[in-house]
Structures are given as structure tokens and as C-alpha cells.
MARFIVEX-204203 format. One record per residue (C-alpha): residue in three letters; y, x, z. Coordinates in nm, 2 decimals, padded with zeros to 4 digits. Example, Ala and Ser with C-alpha at 12.3 -4.5 7.8 and 13.67 -1.06 7.14 Angstrom:
<sites>
{ALA; {-00.45; 01.23; 00.78}} {SER; {-00.11; 01.37; 00.71}} 
</sites>
This chain:
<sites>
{UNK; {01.92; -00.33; 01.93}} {UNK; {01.57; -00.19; 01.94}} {UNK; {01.35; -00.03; 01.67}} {UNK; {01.10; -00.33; 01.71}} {UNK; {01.35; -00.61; 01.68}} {UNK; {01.50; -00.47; 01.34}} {UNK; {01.11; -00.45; 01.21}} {UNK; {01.06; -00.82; 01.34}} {UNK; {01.39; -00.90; 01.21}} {UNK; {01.27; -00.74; 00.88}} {UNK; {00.94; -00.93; 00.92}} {UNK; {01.15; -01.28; 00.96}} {UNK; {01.36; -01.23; 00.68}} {UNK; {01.01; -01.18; 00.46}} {UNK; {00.86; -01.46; 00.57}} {UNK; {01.15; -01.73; 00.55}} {UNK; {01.40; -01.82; 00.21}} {UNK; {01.69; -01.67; 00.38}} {UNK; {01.89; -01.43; 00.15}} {UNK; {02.13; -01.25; 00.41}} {UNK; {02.14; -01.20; 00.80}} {UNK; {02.41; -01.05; 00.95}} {UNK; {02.41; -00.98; 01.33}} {UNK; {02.71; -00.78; 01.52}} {UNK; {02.71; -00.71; 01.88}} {UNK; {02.96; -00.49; 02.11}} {UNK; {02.90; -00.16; 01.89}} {UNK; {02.62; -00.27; 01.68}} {UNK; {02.62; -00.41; 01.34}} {UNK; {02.33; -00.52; 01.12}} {UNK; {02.35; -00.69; 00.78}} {UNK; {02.05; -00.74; 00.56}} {UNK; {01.99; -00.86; 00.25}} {UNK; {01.75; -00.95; 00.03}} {UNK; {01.79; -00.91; -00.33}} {UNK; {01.80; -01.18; -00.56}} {UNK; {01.50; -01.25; -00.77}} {UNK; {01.67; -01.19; -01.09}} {UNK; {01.73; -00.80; -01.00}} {UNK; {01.36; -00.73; -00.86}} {UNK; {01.23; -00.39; -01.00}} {UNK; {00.93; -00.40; -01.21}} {UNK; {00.72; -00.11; -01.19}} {UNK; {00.48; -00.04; -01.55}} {UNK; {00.22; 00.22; -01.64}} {UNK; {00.19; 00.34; -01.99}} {UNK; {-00.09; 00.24; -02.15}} {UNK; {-00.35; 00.48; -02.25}} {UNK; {-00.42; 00.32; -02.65}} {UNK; {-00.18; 00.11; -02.85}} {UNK; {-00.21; -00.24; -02.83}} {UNK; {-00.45; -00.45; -03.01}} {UNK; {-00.35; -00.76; -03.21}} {UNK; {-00.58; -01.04; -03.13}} {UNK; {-00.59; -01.32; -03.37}} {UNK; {-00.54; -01.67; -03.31}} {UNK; {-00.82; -01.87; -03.16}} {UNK; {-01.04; -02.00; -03.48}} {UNK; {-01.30; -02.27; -03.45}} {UNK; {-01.67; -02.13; -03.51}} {UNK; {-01.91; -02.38; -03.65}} {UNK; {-02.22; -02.41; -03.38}} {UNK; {-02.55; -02.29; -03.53}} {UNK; {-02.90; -02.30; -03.43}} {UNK; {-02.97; -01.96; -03.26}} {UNK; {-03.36; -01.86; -03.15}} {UNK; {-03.45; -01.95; -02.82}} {UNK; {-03.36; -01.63; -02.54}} {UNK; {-03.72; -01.45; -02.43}} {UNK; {-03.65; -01.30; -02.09}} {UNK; {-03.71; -00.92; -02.08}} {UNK; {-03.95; -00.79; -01.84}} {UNK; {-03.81; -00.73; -01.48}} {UNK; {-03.68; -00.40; -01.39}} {UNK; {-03.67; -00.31; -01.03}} {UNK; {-03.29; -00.29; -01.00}} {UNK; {-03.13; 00.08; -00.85}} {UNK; {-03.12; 00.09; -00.52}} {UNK; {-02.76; 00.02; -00.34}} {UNK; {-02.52; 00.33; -00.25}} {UNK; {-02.45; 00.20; 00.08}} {UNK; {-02.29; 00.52; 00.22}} {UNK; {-02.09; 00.59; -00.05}} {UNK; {-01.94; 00.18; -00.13}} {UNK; {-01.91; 00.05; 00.25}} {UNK; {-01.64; 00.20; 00.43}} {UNK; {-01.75; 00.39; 00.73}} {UNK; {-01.66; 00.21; 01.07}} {UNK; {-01.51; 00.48; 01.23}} {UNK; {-01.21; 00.50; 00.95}} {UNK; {-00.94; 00.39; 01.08}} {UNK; {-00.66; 00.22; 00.79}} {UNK; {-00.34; 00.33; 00.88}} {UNK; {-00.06; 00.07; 00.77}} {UNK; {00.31; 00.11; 00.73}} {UNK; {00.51; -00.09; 00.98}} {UNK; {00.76; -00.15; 00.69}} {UNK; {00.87; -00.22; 00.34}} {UNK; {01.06; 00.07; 00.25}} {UNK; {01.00; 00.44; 00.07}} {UNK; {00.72; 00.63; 00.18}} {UNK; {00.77; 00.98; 00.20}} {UNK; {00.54; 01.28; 00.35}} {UNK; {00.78; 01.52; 00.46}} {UNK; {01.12; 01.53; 00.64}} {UNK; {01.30; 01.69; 00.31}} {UNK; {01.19; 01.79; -00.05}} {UNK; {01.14; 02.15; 00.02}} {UNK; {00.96; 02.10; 00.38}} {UNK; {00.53; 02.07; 00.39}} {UNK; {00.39; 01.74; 00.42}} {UNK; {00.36; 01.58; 00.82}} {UNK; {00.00; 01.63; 00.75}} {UNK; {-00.21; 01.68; 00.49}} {UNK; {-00.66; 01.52; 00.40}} {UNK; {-00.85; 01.72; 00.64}} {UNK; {-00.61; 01.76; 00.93}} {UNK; {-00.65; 01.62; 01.32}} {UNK; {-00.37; 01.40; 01.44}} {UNK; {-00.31; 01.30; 01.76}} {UNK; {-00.18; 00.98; 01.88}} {UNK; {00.24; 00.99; 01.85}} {UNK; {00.23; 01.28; 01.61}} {UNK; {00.48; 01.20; 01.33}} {UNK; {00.26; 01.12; 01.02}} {UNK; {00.52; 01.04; 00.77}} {UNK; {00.87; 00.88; 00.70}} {UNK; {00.97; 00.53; 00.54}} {UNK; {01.31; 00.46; 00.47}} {UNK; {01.43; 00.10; 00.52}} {UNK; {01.76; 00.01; 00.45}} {UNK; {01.90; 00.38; 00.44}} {UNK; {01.73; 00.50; 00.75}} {UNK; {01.43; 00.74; 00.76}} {UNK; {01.22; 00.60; 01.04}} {UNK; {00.96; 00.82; 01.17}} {UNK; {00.59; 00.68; 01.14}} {UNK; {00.36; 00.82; 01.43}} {UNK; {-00.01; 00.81; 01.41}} {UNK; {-00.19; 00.58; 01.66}} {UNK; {-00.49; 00.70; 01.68}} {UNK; {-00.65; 01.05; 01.71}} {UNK; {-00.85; 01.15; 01.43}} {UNK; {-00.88; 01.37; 01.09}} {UNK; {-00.69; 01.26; 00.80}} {UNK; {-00.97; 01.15; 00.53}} {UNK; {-00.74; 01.01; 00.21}} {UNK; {-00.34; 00.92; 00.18}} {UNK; {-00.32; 00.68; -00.02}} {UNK; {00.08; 00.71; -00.17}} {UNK; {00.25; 00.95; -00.35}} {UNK; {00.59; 01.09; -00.23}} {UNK; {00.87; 00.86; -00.27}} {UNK; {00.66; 00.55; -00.35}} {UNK; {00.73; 00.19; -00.24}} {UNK; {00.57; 00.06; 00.01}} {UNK; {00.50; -00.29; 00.12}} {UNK; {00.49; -00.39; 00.45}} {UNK; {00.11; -00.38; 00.61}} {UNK; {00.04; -00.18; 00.36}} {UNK; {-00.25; 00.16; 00.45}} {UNK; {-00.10; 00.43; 00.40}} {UNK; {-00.38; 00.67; 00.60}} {UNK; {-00.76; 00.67; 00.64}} {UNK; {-00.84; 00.82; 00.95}} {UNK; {-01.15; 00.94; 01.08}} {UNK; {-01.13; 00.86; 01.44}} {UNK; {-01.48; 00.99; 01.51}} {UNK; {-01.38; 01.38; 01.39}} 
</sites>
């Protein structure tokens, strides 16, 4: 079985109510299963202050307020174009996969690549691993990497960027 018809076999299974597919061939065997809702992982931050107790909605009587005087017009700041629109030579580099993203082959190895360096189409760029296998990821475009945008060892959802690649550097 090919790499691309286990990721559109993946795909399938996400898209459709089926629990478990199991597929066995002359020396292949595939079996995958989704896990039951019940047993989904819910991932939390810590708050940064303690928690507030809000009362109970109480009904406010309605009073007569003075009318609202509009304040003079200010010209508003101009817009920060350059810095809030996403340059249209970024490329957004998405995983092919729900798995565990990871930027290097083993713990103690460097990163595939790190912000600031040029890739080149077919250059391994990082490793998710789906169902126990560490699949390769390989850029697709030439360019300098501008932002990753996982940690080490993070989920990651299928379609989801991982890269932003300048494809004009």
C-alpha cells in the first residue's frame, strides 16, 4: 500500500462515522482505529489569576440617564498594513496528517531546520508520527523559513501550518 493511500485512508476515516478499518492484503496489514469519544484527551492551560465568582444575574431597575453628546471626531491612526496582512509571498506550510509533530529525527539531534533557514523543495522539514510511524514531512516549496508554529512533540491536526515560508528569499 502506498504512503498516499494510508493518508487518504486517514482522511476517509476523519470525515465519515466509521470507528475501525481494517485492510489486509498478501503481506500487508492495516488496522485503524478511532478512539471513542469518551476517551478523547483534553488539553488545558493554567490560568494566569484565580477565578472570579460572578454572581447571579440580578434585575436592575431602568433609570433615566442624560442624553449621550458625541465627542468631537478624532482622525483615527492610520492602519499597519505591513505588519497585520500577511505578506503574499509566505507560503503556509500544512501537515499532511493528524499525528505528533516533532522537529528532529531524535531528542538529542538539531532541528530539520530552524526561522531563518533556506529550504529547498524535498528537503525533510520535520517528522509526524501517525499511528506509530515517523513519516518524514518534505518541504514543497523553496524558501526561508519565517516562523514554526509548533513546539516539539505537539498534536497536530490534519491541514494544520506548521511552516511560514518565504518563498521570495
Amino acid at each position: 500500500m502506498e504512503f498516499k493511500e494510508i493518508q487518504d485512508l486517514l482522511k476517509l476515516v476523519n470525515r465519515t462515522n466509521l470507528t475501525e478499518v481494517e485492510i489486509e492484503k498478501k503481506d500487508f496489514k492495516i488496522k485503524i482505529r478511532r478512539k471513542s469519544p469518551e476517551s478523547n484527551v483534553i488539553y488545558t492551560t493554567q490560568q494566569s489569576a484565580a477565578p472570579v465568582a460572578v454572581p447571579s444575574a440580578v434585575p436592575v431597575p431602568i433609570t433615566e440617564t442624560a442624553p449621550v453628546v458625541p465627542k468631537p471626531e478624532s482622525k483615527p491612526a492610520p492602519p499597519k498594513e505591513e505588519a497585520e496582512a500577511p505578506s503574499e509571498s509566505l507560503y503556509e506550510f500544512r501537515s499532511p496528517m493528524i499525528g505528533t509533530f516533532y522537529r528532529s529525527p531524535n531528542p538529542e539531534a538539531p532541528p530539520f531546520v530552524k526561522v531563518g533557514d533556506h529550504v529547498q523543495k524535498g528537503q525533510v522539514v520535520c517528522i509526524v508520527e501517525a499511528m506509530k510511524l515517523f513519516n518524514e514531512i518534505e518541504s514543497e516549496v523553496d524558501g526561508k523559513v519565517v516562523k514554526i508554529l509548533l513546539d516539539n512533540a505537539q498534536p497536530v491536526e490534519y491541514d494544520q501550518v506548521l511552516f511560514l515560508i518565504d518563498t521570495n528569499a
